[in-house]
C-alpha positions as CSV (number, residue, x, y, z in Angstrom):
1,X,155.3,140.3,113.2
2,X,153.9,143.4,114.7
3,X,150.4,142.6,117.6
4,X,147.8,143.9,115.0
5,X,149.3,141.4,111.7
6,X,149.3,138.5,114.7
7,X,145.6,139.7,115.7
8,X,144.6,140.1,112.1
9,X,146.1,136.6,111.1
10,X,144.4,134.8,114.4
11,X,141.4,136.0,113.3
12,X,141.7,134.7,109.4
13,X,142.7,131.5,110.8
14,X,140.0,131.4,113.1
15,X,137.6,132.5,109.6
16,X,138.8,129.5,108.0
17,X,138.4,127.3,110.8
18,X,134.6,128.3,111.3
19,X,134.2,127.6,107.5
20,X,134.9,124.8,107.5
21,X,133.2,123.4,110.6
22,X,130.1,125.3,108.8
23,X,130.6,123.0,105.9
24,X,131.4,120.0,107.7
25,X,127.8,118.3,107.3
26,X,127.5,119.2,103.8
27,X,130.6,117.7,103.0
28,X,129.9,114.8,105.5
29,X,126.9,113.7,103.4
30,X,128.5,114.8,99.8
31,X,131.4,112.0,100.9
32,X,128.7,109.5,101.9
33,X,126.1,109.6,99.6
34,X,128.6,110.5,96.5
35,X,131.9,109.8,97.3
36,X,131.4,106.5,99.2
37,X,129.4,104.9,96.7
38,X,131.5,105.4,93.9
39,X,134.6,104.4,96.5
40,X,132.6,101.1,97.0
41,X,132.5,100.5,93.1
42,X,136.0,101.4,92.5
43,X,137.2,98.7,95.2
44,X,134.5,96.3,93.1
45,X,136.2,97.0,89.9
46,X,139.7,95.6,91.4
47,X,138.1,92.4,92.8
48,X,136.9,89.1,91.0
49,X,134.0,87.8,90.2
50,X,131.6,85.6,91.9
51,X,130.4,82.3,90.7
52,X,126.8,83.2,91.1
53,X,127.2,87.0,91.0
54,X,128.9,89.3,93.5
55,X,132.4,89.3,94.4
56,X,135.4,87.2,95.7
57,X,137.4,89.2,97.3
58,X,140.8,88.6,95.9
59,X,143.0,91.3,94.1
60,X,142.3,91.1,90.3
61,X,142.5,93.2,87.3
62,X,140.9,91.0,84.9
63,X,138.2,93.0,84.8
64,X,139.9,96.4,83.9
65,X,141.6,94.2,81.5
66,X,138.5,93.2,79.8
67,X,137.0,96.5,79.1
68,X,139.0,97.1,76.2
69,X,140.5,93.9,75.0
70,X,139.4,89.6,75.6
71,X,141.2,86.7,76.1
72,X,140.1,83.5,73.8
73,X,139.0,80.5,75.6
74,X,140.8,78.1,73.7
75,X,144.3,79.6,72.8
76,X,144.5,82.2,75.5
77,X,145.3,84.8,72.6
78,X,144.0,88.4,73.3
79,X,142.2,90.6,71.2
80,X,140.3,93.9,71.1
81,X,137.0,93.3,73.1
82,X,135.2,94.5,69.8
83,X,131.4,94.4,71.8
84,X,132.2,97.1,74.6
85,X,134.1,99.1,72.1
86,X,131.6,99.2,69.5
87,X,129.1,99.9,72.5
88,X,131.2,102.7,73.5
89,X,131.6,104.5,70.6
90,X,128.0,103.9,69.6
91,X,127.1,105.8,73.2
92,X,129.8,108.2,72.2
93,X,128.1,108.8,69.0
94,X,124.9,109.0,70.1
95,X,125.5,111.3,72.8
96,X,127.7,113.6,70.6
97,X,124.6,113.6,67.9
98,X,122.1,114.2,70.6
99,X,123.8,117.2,71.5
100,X,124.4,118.4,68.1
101,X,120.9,118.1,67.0
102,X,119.6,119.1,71.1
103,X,121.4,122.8,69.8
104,X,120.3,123.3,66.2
105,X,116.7,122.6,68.0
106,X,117.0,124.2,71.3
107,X,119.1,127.8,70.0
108,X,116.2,128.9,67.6
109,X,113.9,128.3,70.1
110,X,115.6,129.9,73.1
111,X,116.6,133.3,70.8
112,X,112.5,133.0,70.4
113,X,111.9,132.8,74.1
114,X,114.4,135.6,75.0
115,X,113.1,138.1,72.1
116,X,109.3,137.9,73.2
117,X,108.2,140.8,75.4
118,X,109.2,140.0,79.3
119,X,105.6,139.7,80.3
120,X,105.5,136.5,77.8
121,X,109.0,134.6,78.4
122,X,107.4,133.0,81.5
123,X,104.5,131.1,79.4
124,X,106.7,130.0,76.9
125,X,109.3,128.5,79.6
126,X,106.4,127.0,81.4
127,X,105.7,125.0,77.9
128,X,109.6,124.0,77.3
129,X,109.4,122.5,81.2
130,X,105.8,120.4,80.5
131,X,107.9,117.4,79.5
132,X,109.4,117.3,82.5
133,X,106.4,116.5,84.1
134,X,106.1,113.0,82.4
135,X,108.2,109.8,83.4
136,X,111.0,109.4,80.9
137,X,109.5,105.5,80.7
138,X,105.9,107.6,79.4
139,X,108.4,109.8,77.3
140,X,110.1,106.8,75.6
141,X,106.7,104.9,74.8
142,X,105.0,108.3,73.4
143,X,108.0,108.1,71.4
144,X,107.9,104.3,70.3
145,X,103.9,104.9,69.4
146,X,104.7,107.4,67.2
147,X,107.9,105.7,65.1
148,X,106.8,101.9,64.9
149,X,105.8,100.2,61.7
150,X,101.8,101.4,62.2
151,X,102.7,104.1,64.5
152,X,102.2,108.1,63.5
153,X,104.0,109.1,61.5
154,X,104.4,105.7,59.1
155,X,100.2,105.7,58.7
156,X,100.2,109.1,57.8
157,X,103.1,108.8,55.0
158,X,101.3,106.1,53.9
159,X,97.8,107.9,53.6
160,X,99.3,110.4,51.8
161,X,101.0,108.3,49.0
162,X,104.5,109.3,50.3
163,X,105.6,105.7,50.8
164,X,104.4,102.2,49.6
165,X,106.0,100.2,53.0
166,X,106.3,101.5,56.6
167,X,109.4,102.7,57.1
168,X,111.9,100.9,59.8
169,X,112.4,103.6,62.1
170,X,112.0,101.8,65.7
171,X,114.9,99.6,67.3
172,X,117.7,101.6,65.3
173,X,120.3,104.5,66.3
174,X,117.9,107.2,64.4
175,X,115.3,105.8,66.9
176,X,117.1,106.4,70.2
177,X,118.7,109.5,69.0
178,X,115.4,111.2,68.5
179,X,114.2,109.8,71.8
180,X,117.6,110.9,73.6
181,X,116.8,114.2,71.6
182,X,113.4,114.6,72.3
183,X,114.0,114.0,76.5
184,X,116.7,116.3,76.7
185,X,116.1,118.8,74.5
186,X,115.1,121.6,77.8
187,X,118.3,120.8,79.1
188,X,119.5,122.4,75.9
189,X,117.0,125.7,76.1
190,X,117.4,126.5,79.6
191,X,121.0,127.6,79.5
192,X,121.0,129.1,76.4
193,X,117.6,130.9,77.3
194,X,119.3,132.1,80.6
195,X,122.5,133.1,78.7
196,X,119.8,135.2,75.7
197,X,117.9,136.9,78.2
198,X,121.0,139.1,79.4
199,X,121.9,139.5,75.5
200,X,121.8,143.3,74.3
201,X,119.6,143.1,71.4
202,X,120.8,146.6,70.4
203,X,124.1,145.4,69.5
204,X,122.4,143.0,66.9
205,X,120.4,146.1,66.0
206,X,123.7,147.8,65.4
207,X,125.1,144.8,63.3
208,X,122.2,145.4,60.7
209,X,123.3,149.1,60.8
210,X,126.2,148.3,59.8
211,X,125.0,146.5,57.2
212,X,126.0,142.7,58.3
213,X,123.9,140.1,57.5
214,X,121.7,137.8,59.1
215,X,124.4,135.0,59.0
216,X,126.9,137.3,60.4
217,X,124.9,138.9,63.2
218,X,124.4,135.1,64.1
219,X,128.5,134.3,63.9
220,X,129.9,137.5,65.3
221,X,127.5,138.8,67.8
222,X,124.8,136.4,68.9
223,X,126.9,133.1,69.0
224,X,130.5,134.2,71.3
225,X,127.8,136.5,73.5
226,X,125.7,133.6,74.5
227,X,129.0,130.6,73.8
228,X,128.8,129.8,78.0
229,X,125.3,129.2,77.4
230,X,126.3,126.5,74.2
231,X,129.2,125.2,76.5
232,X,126.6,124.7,79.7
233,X,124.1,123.3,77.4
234,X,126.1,120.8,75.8
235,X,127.5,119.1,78.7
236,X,123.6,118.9,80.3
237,X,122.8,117.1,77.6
238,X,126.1,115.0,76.8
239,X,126.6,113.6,80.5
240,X,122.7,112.3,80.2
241,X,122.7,111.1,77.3
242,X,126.0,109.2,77.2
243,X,125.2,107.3,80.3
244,X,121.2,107.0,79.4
245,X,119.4,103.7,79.5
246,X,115.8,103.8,79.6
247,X,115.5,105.3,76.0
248,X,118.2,103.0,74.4
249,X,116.3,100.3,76.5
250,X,112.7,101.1,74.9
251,X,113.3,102.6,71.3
252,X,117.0,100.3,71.1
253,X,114.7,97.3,71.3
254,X,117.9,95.5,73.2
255,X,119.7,95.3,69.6
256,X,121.3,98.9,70.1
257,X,122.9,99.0,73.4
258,X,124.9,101.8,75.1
259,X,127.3,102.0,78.0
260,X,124.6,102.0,80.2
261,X,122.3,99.2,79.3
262,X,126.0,97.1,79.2
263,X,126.4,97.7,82.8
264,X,123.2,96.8,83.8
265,X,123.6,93.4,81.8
266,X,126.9,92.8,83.7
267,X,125.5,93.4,86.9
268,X,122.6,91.1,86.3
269,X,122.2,88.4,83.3
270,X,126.3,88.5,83.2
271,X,126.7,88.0,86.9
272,X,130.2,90.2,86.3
273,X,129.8,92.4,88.9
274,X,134.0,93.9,88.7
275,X,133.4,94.3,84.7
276,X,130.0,96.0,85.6
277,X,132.2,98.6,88.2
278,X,134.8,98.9,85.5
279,X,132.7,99.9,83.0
280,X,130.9,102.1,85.2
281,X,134.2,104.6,86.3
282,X,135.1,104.0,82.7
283,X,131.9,106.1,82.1
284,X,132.6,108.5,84.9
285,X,135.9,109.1,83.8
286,X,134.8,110.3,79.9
287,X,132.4,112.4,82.1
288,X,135.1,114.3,83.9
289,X,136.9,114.5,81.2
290,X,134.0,116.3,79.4
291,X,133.3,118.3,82.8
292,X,136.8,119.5,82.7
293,X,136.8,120.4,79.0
294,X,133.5,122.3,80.5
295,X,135.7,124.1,83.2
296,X,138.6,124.9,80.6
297,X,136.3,126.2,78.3
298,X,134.1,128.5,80.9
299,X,137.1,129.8,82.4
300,X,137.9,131.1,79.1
301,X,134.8,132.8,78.2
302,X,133.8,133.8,81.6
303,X,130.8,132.3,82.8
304,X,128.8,136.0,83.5
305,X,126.6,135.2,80.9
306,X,125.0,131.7,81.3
Protein backbone atom coordinates (compact mmCIF):
# COMPACT_ATOMS: atom_id res chain seq x y z
CA UNK A 1 0.00 0.00 0.00
CA UNK A 2 1.41 3.17 -1.38
CA UNK A 3 1.89 6.53 1.63
CA UNK A 4 -1.22 8.49 0.10
CA UNK A 5 -3.85 4.96 0.30
CA UNK A 6 -2.15 4.54 4.04
CA UNK A 7 -2.82 8.47 4.58
CA UNK A 8 -6.14 8.30 3.01
CA UNK A 9 -7.29 5.09 4.98
CA UNK A 10 -5.83 6.71 8.51
CA UNK A 11 -7.88 9.37 7.96
CA UNK A 12 -11.32 7.27 7.10
CA UNK A 13 -10.55 5.35 10.16
CA UNK A 14 -9.96 8.25 12.12
CA UNK A 15 -13.77 9.65 10.34
CA UNK A 16 -15.32 6.69 11.68
CA UNK A 17 -13.80 6.82 14.99
CA UNK A 18 -14.98 10.65 15.48
CA UNK A 19 -18.49 9.44 14.48
CA UNK A 20 -18.96 7.51 16.67
CA UNK A 21 -17.58 9.22 19.73
CA UNK A 22 -20.07 12.06 18.29
CA UNK A 23 -22.86 9.61 18.73
CA UNK A 24 -21.74 8.14 21.84
CA UNK A 25 -24.39 10.16 24.12
CA UNK A 26 -27.10 9.68 21.91
CA UNK A 27 -26.72 6.18 21.80
CA UNK A 28 -25.75 6.13 25.61
CA UNK A 29 -29.32 7.44 26.51
CA UNK A 30 -31.14 5.51 23.43
CA UNK A 31 -29.61 2.14 25.35
CA UNK A 32 -30.77 3.46 28.72
CA UNK A 33 -33.93 4.91 28.44
CA UNK A 34 -35.03 2.33 25.49
CA UNK A 35 -32.89 -0.49 25.43
CA UNK A 36 -32.55 -1.02 29.20
CA UNK A 37 -36.02 -0.95 30.04
CA UNK A 38 -37.17 -3.36 27.71
CA UNK A 39 -33.81 -5.50 28.76
CA UNK A 40 -35.24 -5.31 32.30
CA UNK A 41 -38.74 -6.77 31.11
CA UNK A 42 -37.22 -9.42 28.99
CA UNK A 43 -35.12 -10.76 32.16
CA UNK A 44 -38.89 -10.42 34.00
CA UNK A 45 -40.52 -12.51 31.46
CA UNK A 46 -37.92 -15.51 32.23
CA UNK A 47 -38.37 -15.33 36.04
CA UNK A 48 -41.40 -16.52 38.36
CA UNK A 49 -43.88 -14.95 39.94
CA UNK A 50 -44.19 -13.51 43.34
CA UNK A 51 -46.67 -14.45 45.93
CA UNK A 52 -47.81 -10.96 46.39
CA UNK A 53 -46.75 -9.51 43.02
CA UNK A 54 -43.14 -9.04 41.81
CA UNK A 55 -40.76 -11.57 41.10
CA UNK A 56 -38.73 -14.56 42.53
CA UNK A 57 -35.90 -14.76 41.03
CA UNK A 58 -35.55 -18.28 39.85
CA UNK A 59 -35.26 -19.41 36.00
CA UNK A 60 -38.78 -20.17 34.66
CA UNK A 61 -40.55 -20.33 31.51
CA UNK A 62 -43.91 -20.81 32.72
CA UNK A 63 -44.79 -17.72 31.86
CA UNK A 64 -43.83 -17.72 28.08
CA UNK A 65 -45.61 -20.93 28.30
CA UNK A 66 -48.79 -19.46 29.26
CA UNK A 67 -49.19 -16.87 26.69
CA UNK A 68 -50.48 -19.20 24.30
CA UNK A 69 -51.60 -22.31 25.98
CA UNK A 70 -52.75 -23.30 30.12
CA UNK A 71 -52.32 -25.99 32.26
CA UNK A 72 -55.62 -27.37 34.21
CA UNK A 73 -55.49 -27.25 37.94
CA UNK A 74 -56.87 -30.49 38.42
CA UNK A 75 -55.49 -32.98 35.71
CA UNK A 76 -52.47 -30.99 34.76
CA UNK A 77 -53.73 -31.33 30.99
CA UNK A 78 -52.77 -28.31 28.70
CA UNK A 79 -54.82 -26.48 26.43
CA UNK A 80 -54.91 -23.42 24.27
CA UNK A 81 -54.97 -20.34 26.62
CA UNK A 82 -58.33 -19.36 24.66
CA UNK A 83 -58.56 -15.70 26.79
CA UNK A 84 -55.05 -14.18 25.62
CA UNK A 85 -55.72 -15.55 22.19
CA UNK A 86 -59.07 -14.35 21.73
CA UNK A 87 -57.58 -10.97 23.25
CA UNK A 88 -54.93 -11.05 20.70
CA UNK A 89 -56.65 -11.44 17.75
CA UNK A 90 -59.42 -9.06 18.90
CA UNK A 91 -56.35 -6.31 19.19
CA UNK A 92 -55.22 -7.66 15.95
CA UNK A 93 -58.57 -7.07 14.55
CA UNK A 94 -59.16 -3.99 15.82
CA UNK A 95 -55.97 -2.54 14.93
CA UNK A 96 -56.09 -3.87 11.40
CA UNK A 97 -59.83 -2.20 11.07
CA UNK A 98 -58.62 0.94 12.61
CA UNK A 99 -56.26 1.34 9.94
CA UNK A 100 -58.45 0.28 7.18
CA UNK A 101 -61.14 2.58 8.01
CA UNK A 102 -58.14 5.52 9.43
CA UNK A 103 -57.26 5.32 5.22
CA UNK A 104 -60.74 5.32 3.54
CA UNK A 105 -61.13 8.51 5.97
CA UNK A 106 -57.81 10.06 6.11
CA UNK A 107 -56.84 9.70 1.83
CA UNK A 108 -60.01 11.76 0.69
CA UNK A 109 -59.25 14.23 3.06
CA UNK A 110 -55.47 14.51 2.53
CA UNK A 111 -55.94 14.56 -1.63
CA UNK A 112 -58.35 17.70 -0.32
CA UNK A 113 -55.69 19.28 1.72
CA UNK A 114 -52.93 18.83 -0.92
CA UNK A 115 -55.24 20.17 -3.99
CA UNK A 116 -56.28 23.51 -2.17
CA UNK A 117 -54.17 26.49 -3.30
CA UNK A 118 -50.71 26.58 -1.10
CA UNK A 119 -51.66 29.72 0.69
CA UNK A 120 -54.71 27.47 2.28
CA UNK A 121 -53.01 23.87 3.06
CA UNK A 122 -51.68 25.42 6.32
CA UNK A 123 -55.31 26.24 7.88
CA UNK A 124 -56.67 23.13 6.89
CA UNK A 125 -53.51 21.10 8.64
CA UNK A 126 -53.91 23.39 11.62
CA UNK A 127 -57.66 21.86 11.84
CA UNK A 128 -56.50 18.04 11.28
CA UNK A 129 -53.85 18.73 14.34
CA UNK A 130 -56.67 20.41 16.92
CA UNK A 131 -57.37 16.92 18.28
CA UNK A 132 -54.14 16.72 19.27
CA UNK A 133 -54.54 19.26 21.60
CA UNK A 134 -57.05 17.31 23.82
CA UNK A 135 -56.08 14.35 26.33
CA UNK A 136 -56.88 11.12 24.62
CA UNK A 137 -58.82 10.42 28.26
CA UNK A 138 -61.05 13.88 27.08
CA UNK A 139 -61.00 12.27 23.49
CA UNK A 140 -62.40 8.88 24.66
CA UNK A 141 -65.26 10.44 26.95
CA UNK A 142 -66.24 13.00 24.02
CA UNK A 143 -66.55 9.81 22.28
CA UNK A 144 -68.52 7.78 25.07
CA UNK A 145 -71.08 10.98 25.37
CA UNK A 146 -71.85 10.86 22.06
CA UNK A 147 -72.50 6.74 21.47
CA UNK A 148 -74.19 5.78 24.89
CA UNK A 149 -77.83 4.73 25.14
CA UNK A 150 -79.02 8.75 25.69
CA UNK A 151 -75.94 10.02 24.21
CA UNK A 152 -75.97 12.01 20.55
CA UNK A 153 -76.45 10.36 18.19
CA UNK A 154 -79.15 7.64 19.84
CA UNK A 155 -81.49 10.93 20.92
CA UNK A 156 -81.33 12.34 17.69
CA UNK A 157 -82.35 8.84 15.74
CA UNK A 158 -84.91 8.68 18.08
CA UNK A 159 -86.33 12.34 17.50
CA UNK A 160 -86.39 11.65 14.12
CA UNK A 161 -88.44 8.37 14.15
CA UNK A 162 -85.41 6.42 12.74
CA UNK A 163 -85.41 3.97 15.70
CA UNK A 164 -88.02 2.93 18.42
CA UNK A 165 -84.88 1.76 21.16
CA UNK A 166 -81.42 3.36 21.63
CA UNK A 167 -79.17 1.46 19.84
CA UNK A 168 -76.27 -0.54 21.88
CA UNK A 169 -73.31 1.11 20.55
CA UNK A 170 -71.10 1.71 23.81
CA UNK A 171 -68.88 -1.18 25.44
CA UNK A 172 -68.66 -3.18 22.06
CA UNK A 173 -65.74 -3.62 19.28
CA UNK A 174 -67.74 -0.93 16.84
CA UNK A 175 -67.30 1.31 20.01
CA UNK A 176 -63.58 1.15 20.46
CA UNK A 177 -62.93 0.98 16.77
CA UNK A 178 -64.47 4.29 16.18
CA UNK A 179 -62.66 5.70 19.19
CA UNK A 180 -59.24 4.06 18.08
CA UNK A 181 -60.37 5.63 14.63
CA UNK A 182 -61.34 8.80 15.63
CA UNK A 183 -57.79 9.35 17.88
CA UNK A 184 -55.69 8.34 15.25
CA UNK A 185 -57.06 9.30 12.32
CA UNK A 186 -54.09 12.54 11.77
CA UNK A 187 -51.71 9.93 12.12
CA UNK A 188 -53.28 8.71 8.94
CA UNK A 189 -53.45 12.37 7.00
CA UNK A 190 -50.09 13.53 7.82
CA UNK A 191 -48.16 11.13 5.82
CA UNK A 192 -50.32 10.87 3.10
CA UNK A 193 -50.70 14.72 2.98
CA UNK A 194 -46.81 14.97 2.96
CA UNK A 195 -46.54 12.24 0.30
CA UNK A 196 -49.78 14.48 -1.96
CA UNK A 197 -48.22 17.64 -1.70
CA UNK A 198 -45.06 16.53 -3.93
CA UNK A 199 -47.73 14.71 -6.32
CA UNK A 200 -47.75 16.24 -9.93
CA UNK A 201 -51.30 17.03 -10.45
CA UNK A 202 -50.58 17.36 -14.18
CA UNK A 203 -50.03 13.78 -14.65
CA UNK A 204 -53.67 13.18 -13.32
CA UNK A 205 -54.57 16.05 -15.68
CA UNK A 206 -53.01 13.94 -18.35
CA UNK A 207 -54.82 10.66 -17.28
CA UNK A 208 -58.21 12.49 -18.09
CA UNK A 209 -56.63 13.41 -21.44
CA UNK A 210 -56.26 10.28 -22.07
CA UNK A 211 -59.52 9.61 -21.44
CA UNK A 212 -59.13 7.34 -18.06
CA UNK A 213 -61.57 7.57 -15.57
CA UNK A 214 -61.91 8.72 -12.28
CA UNK A 215 -61.41 5.18 -10.78
CA UNK A 216 -58.44 4.65 -12.86
CA UNK A 217 -56.64 8.00 -12.35
CA UNK A 218 -57.15 6.91 -8.58
CA UNK A 219 -55.57 3.10 -9.23
CA UNK A 220 -52.88 3.89 -11.70
CA UNK A 221 -51.61 7.36 -10.92
CA UNK A 222 -52.66 8.73 -7.57
CA UNK A 223 -52.42 5.50 -5.45
CA UNK A 224 -48.52 3.86 -6.39
CA UNK A 225 -47.36 7.86 -6.49
CA UNK A 226 -48.37 8.46 -2.96
CA UNK A 227 -48.16 4.17 -1.82
CA UNK A 228 -45.02 5.27 0.86
CA UNK A 229 -47.39 7.67 2.15
CA UNK A 230 -50.27 4.52 2.64
CA UNK A 231 -47.33 2.32 3.88
CA UNK A 232 -46.00 5.17 6.61
CA UNK A 233 -49.56 5.86 7.46
CA UNK A 234 -50.55 2.57 8.20
CA UNK A 235 -47.97 1.44 10.52
CA UNK A 236 -48.59 5.12 12.57
CA UNK A 237 -51.66 4.05 13.12
CA UNK A 238 -51.38 0.09 13.56
CA UNK A 239 -48.41 0.17 16.23
CA UNK A 240 -50.89 2.65 18.41
CA UNK A 241 -53.68 1.12 18.04
CA UNK A 242 -52.63 -2.49 18.53
CA UNK A 243 -50.98 -1.69 21.85
CA UNK A 244 -53.80 1.13 22.88
CA UNK A 245 -55.52 1.07 26.26
CA UNK A 246 -57.10 4.11 27.32
CA UNK A 247 -59.82 3.87 24.56
CA UNK A 248 -60.50 0.07 24.86
CA UNK A 249 -60.35 0.98 28.67
CA UNK A 250 -63.23 3.81 28.39
CA UNK A 251 -65.56 2.82 25.25
CA UNK A 252 -64.53 -1.33 26.04
CA UNK A 253 -66.28 -0.78 29.25
CA UNK A 254 -63.67 -3.70 30.71
CA UNK A 255 -65.85 -6.39 28.60
CA UNK A 256 -63.63 -5.85 25.43
CA UNK A 257 -60.07 -6.06 26.34
CA UNK A 258 -56.97 -5.75 24.18
CA UNK A 259 -53.32 -6.74 24.54
CA UNK A 260 -52.76 -3.80 26.37
CA UNK A 261 -55.46 -3.53 29.07
CA UNK A 262 -54.31 -7.55 29.58
CA UNK A 263 -50.93 -6.49 30.65
CA UNK A 264 -51.91 -3.97 32.79
CA UNK A 265 -54.39 -6.52 34.60
CA UNK A 266 -51.30 -8.83 34.96
CA UNK A 267 -49.23 -6.47 36.37
CA UNK A 268 -51.75 -5.31 38.88
CA UNK A 269 -55.11 -7.28 39.87
CA UNK A 270 -53.16 -10.61 38.53
CA UNK A 271 -50.05 -9.96 40.49
CA UNK A 272 -48.26 -11.96 37.32
CA UNK A 273 -45.74 -9.79 36.79
CA UNK A 274 -43.39 -12.55 34.17
CA UNK A 275 -46.94 -13.13 32.15
CA UNK A 276 -47.37 -9.35 32.20
CA UNK A 277 -43.44 -9.02 30.61
CA UNK A 278 -44.27 -11.85 28.32
CA UNK A 279 -47.12 -10.48 26.96
CA UNK A 280 -45.57 -7.25 26.61
CA UNK A 281 -42.33 -8.44 24.11
CA UNK A 282 -45.10 -10.63 22.65
CA UNK A 283 -46.54 -7.15 21.58
CA UNK A 284 -43.25 -5.70 20.71
CA UNK A 285 -42.35 -8.47 18.66
CA UNK A 286 -45.79 -8.28 16.20
CA UNK A 287 -44.57 -4.63 16.22
CA UNK A 288 -41.23 -5.33 14.62
CA UNK A 289 -42.60 -7.59 12.61
CA UNK A 290 -44.93 -4.93 11.20
CA UNK A 291 -41.95 -2.30 11.28
CA UNK A 292 -40.03 -4.69 9.16
CA UNK A 293 -42.82 -5.35 6.75
CA UNK A 294 -42.66 -1.26 6.86
CA UNK A 295 -38.88 -1.40 5.85
CA UNK A 296 -39.43 -4.19 3.15
CA UNK A 297 -42.01 -2.47 1.67
CA UNK A 298 -40.30 1.27 1.62
CA UNK A 299 -37.23 -0.07 0.31
CA UNK A 300 -39.21 -1.19 -2.51
CA UNK A 301 -41.00 1.88 -3.40
CA UNK A 302 -38.48 4.27 -2.32
CA UNK A 303 -39.38 6.42 0.36
CA UNK A 304 -38.69 9.99 -1.77
CA UNK A 305 -42.19 10.60 -1.65
CA UNK A 306 -43.57 10.34 1.92
Amino acid sequence: MSGAQQAAENARRRDIRNRWLLSAPALLIIGLAGVGPLFIVLVYSFLAPGNYGDVKWEFSTEAWFNVFLQRDIFDNTLSLADAHVSILWRSIKLALATTVLSLILGFPTAYFIASRPASYRQVWLFLITIPFWTNMLIRGFAIQEMIRNEGLVNTVLMKLGVISAPIQMLYTDFAILLGMAYVHLPLMVLPLYASMEKLDFRLVEAGYDLYATRFQVLRRIIIPLVKPGIIAGSILVFIPALSSYVIPRILGGGKNLMIGNLIELQFGQGRNWPLGASLSITLVIIVLAAMLYYVKNAGKTGGGHA
